[in-house]
C-alpha positions as CSV (number, residue, x, y, z in Angstrom):
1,X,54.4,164.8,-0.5
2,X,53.7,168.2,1.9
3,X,52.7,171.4,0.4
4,X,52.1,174.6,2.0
5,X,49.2,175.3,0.1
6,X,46.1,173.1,-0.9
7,X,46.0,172.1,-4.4
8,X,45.4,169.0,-7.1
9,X,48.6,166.8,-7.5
10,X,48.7,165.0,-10.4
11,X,50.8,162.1,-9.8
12,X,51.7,158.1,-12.0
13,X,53.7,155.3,-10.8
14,X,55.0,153.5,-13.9
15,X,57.8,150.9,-14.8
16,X,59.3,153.6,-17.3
17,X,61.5,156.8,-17.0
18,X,59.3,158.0,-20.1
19,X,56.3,160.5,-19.6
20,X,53.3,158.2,-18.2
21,X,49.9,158.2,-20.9
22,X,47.7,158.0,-17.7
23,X,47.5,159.8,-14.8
24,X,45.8,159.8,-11.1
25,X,44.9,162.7,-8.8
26,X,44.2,163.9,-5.3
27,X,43.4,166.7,-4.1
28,X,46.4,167.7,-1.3
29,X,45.7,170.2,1.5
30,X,48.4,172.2,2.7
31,X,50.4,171.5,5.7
32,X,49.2,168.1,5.5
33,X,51.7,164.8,4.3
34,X,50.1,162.8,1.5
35,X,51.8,159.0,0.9
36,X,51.4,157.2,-2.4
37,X,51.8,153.4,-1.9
38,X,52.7,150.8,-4.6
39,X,51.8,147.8,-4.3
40,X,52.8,145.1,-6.7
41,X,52.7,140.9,-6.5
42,X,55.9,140.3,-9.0
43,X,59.0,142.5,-8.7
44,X,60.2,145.1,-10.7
45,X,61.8,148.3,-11.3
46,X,59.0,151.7,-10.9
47,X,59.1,155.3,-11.0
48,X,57.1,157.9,-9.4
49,X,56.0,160.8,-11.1
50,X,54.3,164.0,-10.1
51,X,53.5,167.7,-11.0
52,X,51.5,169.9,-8.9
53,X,48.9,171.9,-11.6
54,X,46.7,170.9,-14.7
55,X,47.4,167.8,-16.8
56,X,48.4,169.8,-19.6
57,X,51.1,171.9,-17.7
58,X,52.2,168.5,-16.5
59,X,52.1,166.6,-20.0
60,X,54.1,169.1,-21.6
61,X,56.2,171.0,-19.0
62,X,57.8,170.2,-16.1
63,X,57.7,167.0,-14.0
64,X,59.1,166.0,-11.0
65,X,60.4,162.0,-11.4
66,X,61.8,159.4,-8.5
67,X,63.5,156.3,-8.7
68,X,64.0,153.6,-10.2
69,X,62.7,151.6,-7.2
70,X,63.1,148.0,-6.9
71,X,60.2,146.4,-5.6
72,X,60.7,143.0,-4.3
73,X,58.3,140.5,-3.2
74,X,59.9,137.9,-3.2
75,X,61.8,135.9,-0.2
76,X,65.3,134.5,-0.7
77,X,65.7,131.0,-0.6
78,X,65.7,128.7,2.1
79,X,69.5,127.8,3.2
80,X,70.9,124.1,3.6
81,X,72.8,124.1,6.9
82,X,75.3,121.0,7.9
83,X,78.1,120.7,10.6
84,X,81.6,119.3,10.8
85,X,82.1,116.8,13.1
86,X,78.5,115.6,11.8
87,X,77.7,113.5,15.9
88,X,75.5,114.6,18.3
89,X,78.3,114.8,20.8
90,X,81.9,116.2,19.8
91,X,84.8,117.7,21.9
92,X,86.1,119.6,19.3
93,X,85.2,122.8,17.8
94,X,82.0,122.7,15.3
95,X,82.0,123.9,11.9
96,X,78.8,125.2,10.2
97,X,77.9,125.6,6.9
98,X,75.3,127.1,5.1
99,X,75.0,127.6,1.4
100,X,72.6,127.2,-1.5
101,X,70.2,130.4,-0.8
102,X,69.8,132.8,-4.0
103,X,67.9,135.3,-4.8
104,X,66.8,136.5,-8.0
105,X,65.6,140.1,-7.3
106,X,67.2,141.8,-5.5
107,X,69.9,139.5,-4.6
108,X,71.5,137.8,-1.6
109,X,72.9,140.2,1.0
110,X,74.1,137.4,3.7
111,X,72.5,134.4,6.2
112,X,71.3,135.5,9.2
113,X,71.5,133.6,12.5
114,X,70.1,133.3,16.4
115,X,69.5,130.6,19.4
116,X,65.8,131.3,19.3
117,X,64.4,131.1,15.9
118,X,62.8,134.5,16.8
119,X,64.7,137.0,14.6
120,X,62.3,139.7,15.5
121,X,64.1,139.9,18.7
122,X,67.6,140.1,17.3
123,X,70.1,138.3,15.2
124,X,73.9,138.0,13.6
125,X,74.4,138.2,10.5
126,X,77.7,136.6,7.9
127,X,77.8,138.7,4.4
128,X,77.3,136.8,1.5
129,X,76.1,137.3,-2.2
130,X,74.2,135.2,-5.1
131,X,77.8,134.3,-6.6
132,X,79.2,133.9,-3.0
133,X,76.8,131.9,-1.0
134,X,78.4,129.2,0.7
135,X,79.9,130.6,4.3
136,X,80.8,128.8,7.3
137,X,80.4,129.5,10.8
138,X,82.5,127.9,14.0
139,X,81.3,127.2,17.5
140,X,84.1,127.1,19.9
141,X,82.1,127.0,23.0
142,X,81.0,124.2,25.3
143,X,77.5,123.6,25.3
144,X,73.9,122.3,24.1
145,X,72.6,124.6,21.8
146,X,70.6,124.6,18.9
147,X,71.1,127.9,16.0
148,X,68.6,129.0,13.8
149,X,69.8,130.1,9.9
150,X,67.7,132.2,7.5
151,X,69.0,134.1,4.4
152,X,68.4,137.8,3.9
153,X,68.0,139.5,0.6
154,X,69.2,143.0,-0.3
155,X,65.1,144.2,0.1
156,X,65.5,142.8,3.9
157,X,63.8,140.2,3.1
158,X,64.0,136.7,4.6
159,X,63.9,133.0,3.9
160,X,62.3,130.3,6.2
161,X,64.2,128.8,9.2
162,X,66.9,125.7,9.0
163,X,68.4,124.7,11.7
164,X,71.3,122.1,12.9
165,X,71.6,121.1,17.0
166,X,75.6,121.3,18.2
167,X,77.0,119.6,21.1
168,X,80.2,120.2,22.5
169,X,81.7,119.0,25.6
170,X,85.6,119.4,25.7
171,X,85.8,118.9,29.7
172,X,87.3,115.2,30.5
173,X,85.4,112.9,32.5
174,X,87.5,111.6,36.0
175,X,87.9,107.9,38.0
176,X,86.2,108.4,40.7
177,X,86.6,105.0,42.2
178,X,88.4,101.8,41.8
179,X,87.6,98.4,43.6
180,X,89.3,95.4,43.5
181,X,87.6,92.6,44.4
182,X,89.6,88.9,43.6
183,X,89.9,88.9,39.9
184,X,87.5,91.5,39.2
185,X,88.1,95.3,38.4
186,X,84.9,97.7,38.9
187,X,85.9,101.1,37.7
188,X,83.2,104.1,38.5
189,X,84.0,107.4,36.0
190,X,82.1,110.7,36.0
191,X,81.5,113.6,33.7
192,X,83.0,116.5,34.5
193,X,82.1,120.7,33.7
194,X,78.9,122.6,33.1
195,X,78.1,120.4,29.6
196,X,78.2,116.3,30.3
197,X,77.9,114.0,27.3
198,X,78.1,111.4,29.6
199,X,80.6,108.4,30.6
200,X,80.0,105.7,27.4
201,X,82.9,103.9,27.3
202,X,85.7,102.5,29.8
203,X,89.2,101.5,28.3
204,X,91.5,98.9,30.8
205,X,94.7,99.0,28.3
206,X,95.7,102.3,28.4
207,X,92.8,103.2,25.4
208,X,94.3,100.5,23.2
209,X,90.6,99.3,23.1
210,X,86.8,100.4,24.7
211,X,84.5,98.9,26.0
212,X,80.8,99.9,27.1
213,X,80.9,97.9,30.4
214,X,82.1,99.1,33.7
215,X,83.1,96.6,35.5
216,X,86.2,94.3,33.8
217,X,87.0,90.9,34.6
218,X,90.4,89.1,34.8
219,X,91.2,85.4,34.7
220,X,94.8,84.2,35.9
């Protein structure tokens, strides 16, 4: 509140549209920004009344009244994040979900999401609601990477972190070398592009069947 003149506001924060029974008062000089602040530990609906002049006048004339405002203390639950494939490696595209986060103020405005866990810094965000919670989110990229999910209420807002780790390396490994020695095949493979899961498995039937040795033995 500014006034261009000193004088006494009279002033009542209240859960009610109704006239408030009790009243507070500072003295305001003019020129000069005064801030009421409500604080509250359980969320509700308030209103802010105020009246520059005597109580009477106030009481029984005119008021000025704000609001309802919604205070809400309360954080949105934590979400429950899983991917699809579910192993540490994939070469596919990953699919994440996250879902279960209410909130019972306010309500659920969406998940929010980084690389860093330090949402201060920046973040994405995917819309959701309390009747709507469950949303997916797919990595198409090649890398090692771990994201961060929180939930975000409509107050702003927001949950603890969960987190899921995603893997992807769609770059095929390549036979490097080949030697033939008698009746035994050594085959050497490597890992190819930026991201490498690494060589696991070797297949000497066309990938019939695998095997985790690399070097294969044949008996005439």
């Amino acid at each position: 509140v500014k006034l261009k003149e000193s004088a006494t506001l009279y002033y009542a924060w209240t859960t009610s549209s109704s006239i408030p029974t009790s009243w507070s008062s500072a003295v305001l000089t003019g020129g000069v920004a005064w801030t009421s602040k409500k604080n509250e530990i359980t969320s509700q609906n308030v209103y802010f009344h105020c009246k520059i002049g005597t109580k009477n006048e106030y009481e029984t004339n005119y008021r000025e009244k704000l609001g309802p405002f919604y205070l809400d203390w309360t954080s949105p639950t934590k979400p429950t994040v899983s991917k699809n494939p579910s192993t540490a490696w994939t070469n596919t595209d990953v699919t994440v979900t996250i879902s279960g986060s209410t909130d019972a103020n306010s309500g659920l405005a969406g998940y929010i999401w980084n690389e860093t866990d330090n949402f201060s810094s920046g973040y994405s965000t995917i819309s959701a609601s309390n009747s709507s919670n469950t949303k997916t989110h797919k990595i198409t990229t090649e890398g090692e990477k771990t994201l961060y999910y929180k939930s975000l209420d409509v107050a702003g807002r927001w949950s603890t972190s969960a987190s899921t780790t995603i893997k992807i390396d769609k770059t095929k490994p390549v036979i490097s070398a080949v030697d033939v020695n008698d009746t035994t095949v050594t085959v050497t493979a490597a890992d190819q592009g930026t991201t490498k899961s690494g060589v696991t498995q070797y297949s000497y039937d066309g990938g019939t069947t695998w095997v985790t040795e690399s070097t294969h033995t044949y008996e005439e």
